[in-house]
C-alpha positions in Angstrom: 47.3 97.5 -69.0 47.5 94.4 -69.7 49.5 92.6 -67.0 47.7 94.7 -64.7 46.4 92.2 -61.8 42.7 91.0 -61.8 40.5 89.9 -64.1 39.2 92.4 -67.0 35.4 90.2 -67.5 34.0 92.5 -70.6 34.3 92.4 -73.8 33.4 95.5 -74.5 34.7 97.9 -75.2 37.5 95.7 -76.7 41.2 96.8 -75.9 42.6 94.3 -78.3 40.8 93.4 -81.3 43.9 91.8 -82.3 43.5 89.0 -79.6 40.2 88.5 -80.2 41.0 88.4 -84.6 43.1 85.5 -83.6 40.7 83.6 -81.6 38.5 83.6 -84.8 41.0 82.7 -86.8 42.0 79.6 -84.7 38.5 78.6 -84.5 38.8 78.5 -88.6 41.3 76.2 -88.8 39.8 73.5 -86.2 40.9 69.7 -87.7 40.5 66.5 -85.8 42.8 63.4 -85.6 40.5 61.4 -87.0 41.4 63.1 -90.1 44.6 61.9 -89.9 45.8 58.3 -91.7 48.4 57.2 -89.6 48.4 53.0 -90.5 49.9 54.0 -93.8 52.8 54.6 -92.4 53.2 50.8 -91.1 54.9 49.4 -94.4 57.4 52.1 -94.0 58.3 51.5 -90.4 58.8 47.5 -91.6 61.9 49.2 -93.5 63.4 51.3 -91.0 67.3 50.4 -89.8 67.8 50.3 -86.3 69.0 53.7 -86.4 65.9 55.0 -87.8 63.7 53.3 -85.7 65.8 54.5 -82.8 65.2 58.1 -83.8 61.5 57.8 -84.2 60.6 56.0 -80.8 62.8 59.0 -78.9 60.8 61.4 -81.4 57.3 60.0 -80.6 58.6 59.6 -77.0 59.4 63.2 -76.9 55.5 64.3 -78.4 53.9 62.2 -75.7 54.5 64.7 -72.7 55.7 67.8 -75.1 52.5 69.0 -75.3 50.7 68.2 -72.2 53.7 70.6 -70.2 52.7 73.7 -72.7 49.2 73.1 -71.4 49.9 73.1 -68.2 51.9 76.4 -68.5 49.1 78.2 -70.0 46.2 77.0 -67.7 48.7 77.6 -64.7 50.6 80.8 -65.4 49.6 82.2 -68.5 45.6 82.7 -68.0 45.7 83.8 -64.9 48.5 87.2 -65.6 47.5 87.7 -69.1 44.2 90.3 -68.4 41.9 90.8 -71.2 39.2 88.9 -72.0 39.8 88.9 -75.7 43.2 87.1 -75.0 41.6 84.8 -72.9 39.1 83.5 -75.3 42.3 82.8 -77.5 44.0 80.8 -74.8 41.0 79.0 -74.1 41.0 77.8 -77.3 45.0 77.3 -77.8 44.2 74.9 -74.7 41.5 73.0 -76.8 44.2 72.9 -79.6 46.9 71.5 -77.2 44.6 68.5 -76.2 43.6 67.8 -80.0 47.7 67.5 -80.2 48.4 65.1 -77.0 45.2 62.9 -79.1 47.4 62.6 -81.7 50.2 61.8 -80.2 48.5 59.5 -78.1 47.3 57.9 -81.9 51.0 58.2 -82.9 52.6 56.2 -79.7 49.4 53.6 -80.2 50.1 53.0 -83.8 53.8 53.0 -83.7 54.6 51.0 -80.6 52.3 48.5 -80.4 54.7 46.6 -77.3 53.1 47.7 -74.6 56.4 48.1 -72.2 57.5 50.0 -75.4 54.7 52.7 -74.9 55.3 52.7 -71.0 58.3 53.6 -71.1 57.9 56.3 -74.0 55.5 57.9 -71.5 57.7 58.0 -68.8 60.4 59.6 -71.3 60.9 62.3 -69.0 62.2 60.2 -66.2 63.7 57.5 -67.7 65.5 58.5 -70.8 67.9 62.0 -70.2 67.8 63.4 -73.3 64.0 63.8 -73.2 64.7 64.7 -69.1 67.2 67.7 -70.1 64.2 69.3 -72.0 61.8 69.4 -69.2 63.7 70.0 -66.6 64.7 73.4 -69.1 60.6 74.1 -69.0 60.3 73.2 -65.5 62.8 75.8 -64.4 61.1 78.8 -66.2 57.2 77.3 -65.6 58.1 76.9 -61.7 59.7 80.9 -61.6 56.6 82.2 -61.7 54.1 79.6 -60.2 54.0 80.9 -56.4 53.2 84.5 -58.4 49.9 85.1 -58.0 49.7 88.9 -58.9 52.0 90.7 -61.1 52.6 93.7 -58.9 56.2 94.8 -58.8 58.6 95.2 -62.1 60.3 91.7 -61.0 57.5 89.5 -60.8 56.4 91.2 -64.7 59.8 90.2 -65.8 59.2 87.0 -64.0 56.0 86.2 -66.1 57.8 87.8 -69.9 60.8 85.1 -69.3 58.1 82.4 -68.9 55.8 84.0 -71.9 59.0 84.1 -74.0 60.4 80.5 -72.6 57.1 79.5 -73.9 57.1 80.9 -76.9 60.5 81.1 -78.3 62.4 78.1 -76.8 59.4 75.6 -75.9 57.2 76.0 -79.1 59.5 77.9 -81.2 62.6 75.7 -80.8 61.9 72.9 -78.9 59.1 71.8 -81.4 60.5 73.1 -84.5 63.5 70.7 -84.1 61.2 68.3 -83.7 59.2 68.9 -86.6 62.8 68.9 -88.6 62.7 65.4 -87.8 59.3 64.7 -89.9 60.1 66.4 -92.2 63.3 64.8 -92.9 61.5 61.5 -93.1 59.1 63.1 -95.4 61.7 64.6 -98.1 62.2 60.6 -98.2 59.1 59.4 -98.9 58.6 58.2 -95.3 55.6 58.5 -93.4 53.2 60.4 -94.6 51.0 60.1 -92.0 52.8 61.2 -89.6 54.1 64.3 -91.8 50.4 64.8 -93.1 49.6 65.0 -88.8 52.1 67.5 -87.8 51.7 69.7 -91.1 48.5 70.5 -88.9 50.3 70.6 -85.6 53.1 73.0 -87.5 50.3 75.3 -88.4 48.8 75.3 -84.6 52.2 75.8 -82.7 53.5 78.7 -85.6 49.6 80.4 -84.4 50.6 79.8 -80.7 54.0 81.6 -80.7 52.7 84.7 -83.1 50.1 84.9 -80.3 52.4 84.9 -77.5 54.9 87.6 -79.2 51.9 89.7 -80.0 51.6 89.8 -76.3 54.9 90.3 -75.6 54.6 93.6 -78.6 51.8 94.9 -76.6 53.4 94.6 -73.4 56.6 96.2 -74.8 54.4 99.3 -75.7 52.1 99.9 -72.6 55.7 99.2 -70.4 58.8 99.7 -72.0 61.1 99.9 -68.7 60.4 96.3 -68.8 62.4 96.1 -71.6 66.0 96.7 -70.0 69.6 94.9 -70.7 69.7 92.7 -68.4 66.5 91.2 -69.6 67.7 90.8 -72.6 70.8 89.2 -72.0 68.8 86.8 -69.9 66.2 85.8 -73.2 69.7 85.5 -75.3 71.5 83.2 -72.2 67.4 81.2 -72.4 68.0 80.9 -75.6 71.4 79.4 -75.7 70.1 76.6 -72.7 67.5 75.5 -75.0 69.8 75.1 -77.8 72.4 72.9 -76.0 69.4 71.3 -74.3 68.0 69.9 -77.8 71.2 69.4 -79.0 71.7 66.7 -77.0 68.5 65.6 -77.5 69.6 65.5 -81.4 72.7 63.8 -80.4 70.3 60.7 -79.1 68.5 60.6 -82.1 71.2 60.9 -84.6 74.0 59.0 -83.3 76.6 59.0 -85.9 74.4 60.6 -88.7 71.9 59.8 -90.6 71.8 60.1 -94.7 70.9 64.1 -94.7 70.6 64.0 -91.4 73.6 64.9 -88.3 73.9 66.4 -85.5 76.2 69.0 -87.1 73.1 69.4 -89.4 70.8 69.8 -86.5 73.0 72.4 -84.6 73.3 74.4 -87.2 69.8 74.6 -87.9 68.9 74.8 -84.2 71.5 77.8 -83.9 69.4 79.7 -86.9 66.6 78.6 -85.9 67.1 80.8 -82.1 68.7 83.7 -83.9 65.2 83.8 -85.7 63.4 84.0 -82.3 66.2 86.4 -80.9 65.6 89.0 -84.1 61.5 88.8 -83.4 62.2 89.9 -79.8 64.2 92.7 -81.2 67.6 91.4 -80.0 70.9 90.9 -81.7 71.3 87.4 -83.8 73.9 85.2 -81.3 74.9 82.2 -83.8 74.9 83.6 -87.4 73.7 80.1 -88.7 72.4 79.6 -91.6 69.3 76.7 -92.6 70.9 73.7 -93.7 67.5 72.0 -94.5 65.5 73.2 -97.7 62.8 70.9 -96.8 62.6 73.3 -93.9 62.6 76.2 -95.5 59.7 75.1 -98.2 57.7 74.3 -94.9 56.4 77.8 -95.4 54.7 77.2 -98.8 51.3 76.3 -98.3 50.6 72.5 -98.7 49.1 71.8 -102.2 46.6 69.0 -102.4 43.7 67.2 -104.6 41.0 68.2 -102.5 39.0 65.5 -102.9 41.5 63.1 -102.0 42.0 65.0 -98.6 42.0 68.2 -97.1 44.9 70.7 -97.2 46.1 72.5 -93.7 45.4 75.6 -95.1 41.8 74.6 -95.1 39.6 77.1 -93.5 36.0 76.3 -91.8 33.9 79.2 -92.6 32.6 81.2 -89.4 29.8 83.4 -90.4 29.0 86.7 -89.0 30.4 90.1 -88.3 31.2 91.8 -84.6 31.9 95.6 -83.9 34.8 96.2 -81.8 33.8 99.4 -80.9 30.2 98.7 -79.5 29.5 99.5 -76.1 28.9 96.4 -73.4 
């Protein structure tokens, strides 16, 4: 099965086609961040009130050690438990996808804060600015619970490793970034930054891949070992879940301050609350919040991005990868 402990090394015959489908189609959708203009958002940040430029430098802040802790999760706890080879080619490449992101936000803090005791202190965000602290020391709690794990043996060290897979997938990247993104593409329903917007529209598209992948493998697990599944565990996922919420809520409360023209912290909890009844009704538990979406430049984030193509490309842009592969061949 596939928390079973070791190291499945074949590819064939393939137990999850599905995995491997997914590492192709990540390997499609490969961008760079050279690709991305980010100096054309300069003129804009010359208008930005104090408020707004307070919100983007805790926003950018944030990105800078964001991604680097979901890479460290999944070379540290999820490639080691997570035993097929298929899946590992996938997580292989997620990690590739997580350093393309730290690049760019690396770019971003570059561009953005050109003081260097500006940038310093945007990289130490998690120890020197609380809001940013809250949220990793959230991570840190359910990365750490399974880190002296090294095989997944009994029933309590599997549910061990699904509160950290489902941490990482529905508060971490499925909340925790999504609010974030909320942010952008606030500015961008303005007319602000289209760099930075035309950036994470990739980053959007990687992180949405990276949670589907992780609930796949939370489905599978589900149906090779239901008694995982009890009611205590999911009472814990719902109490996760409600953590996360008031963790970035305070983070919003930093950034928005009084408010902001469409943008509060009312707003934000709100959309933060549906936003975690979403995850919640994926994992096949009950909705805890009943909010609704108070951003519709959120909800048109679904809609494919239209662009001339020979101005730029579009993230739904696909690199062909040529070739077929039976999954049923023998090694």
């Amino acid at each position: 099965m596939l928390l079973d402990p070791g190291l499945d090394l074949t590819l064939r015959p393939m137990r999850y086609p599905d995995f491997y489908e997914r590492y192709r189609a990540a390997i499609r959708n490969t961008w760079t961040v050279e690709e991305v203009d980010l100096g054309s958002d300069l003129p804009d940040l010359e208008t930005f009130t104090p408020e707004e430029r307070h919100l983007i430098n805790r926003l950018v802040a944030f990105f800078a050690t964001g991604d680097t802790i979901v890479a460290n999760n999944l070379v540290l706890n999820l490639y080691q438990h997570i035993n097929a080879p298929e899946a590992r080619l996938y997580l292989s490449r997620q990690l590739f996808e997580e350093a393309v992101h730290v690049q760019f936000y690396l770019t971003l803090l570059d561009t953005y804060l050109p003081d260097e005791a500006e940038r310093a202190k945007a990289f130490a965000a998690v120890e020197n600015i609380p809001s940013i602290a809250r949220k990793a020391q959230f991570c840190f709690t359910w990365i750490d619970s399974v880190f002296d794990v090294q095989r997944l043996e009994t029933v309590e060290d599997r549910r061990k490793f699904l509160l950290n897979l489902i941490c990482f997938a529905a508060c971490i990247e499925g909340l925790f970034f999504y609010g974030a993104f909320a942010y952008v593409y606030w500015l961008r329903s303005r007319g602000l930054l289209d760099g930075l917007a035309a950036g994470t529209n990739w980053v959007f598209r990687d992180e949405s891949m990276h949670m589907d992948f992780a609930f796949a493998v939370v489905d599978t697990v589900r149906a090779e070992e239901p008694g995982l599944f009890d009611e205590e565990l999911g009472k814990t996922v719902t109490r996760m879940l409600e953590d996360a919420v008031d963790a970035e809520l305070q983070f919003a409360d930093d950034l928005c301050g009084a408010g902001l023209p469409g943008m509060t912290t009312a707003d934000m909890r709100e959309y933060l609350q549906y936003v975690a009844d979403q995850r919640l009704a994926r994992l096949g538990l009950p909705a805890r919040f009943g909010s609704r979406n108070p951003f519709p430049f959120m909800a048109l984030q679904d809609v494919q991005e239209l662009a001339n193509f020979f101005e730029r490309r579009v993230t739904a842009y696909q690199v062909a990868v040529e070739g077929t592969v039976s999954l049923d061949e023998d090694f």
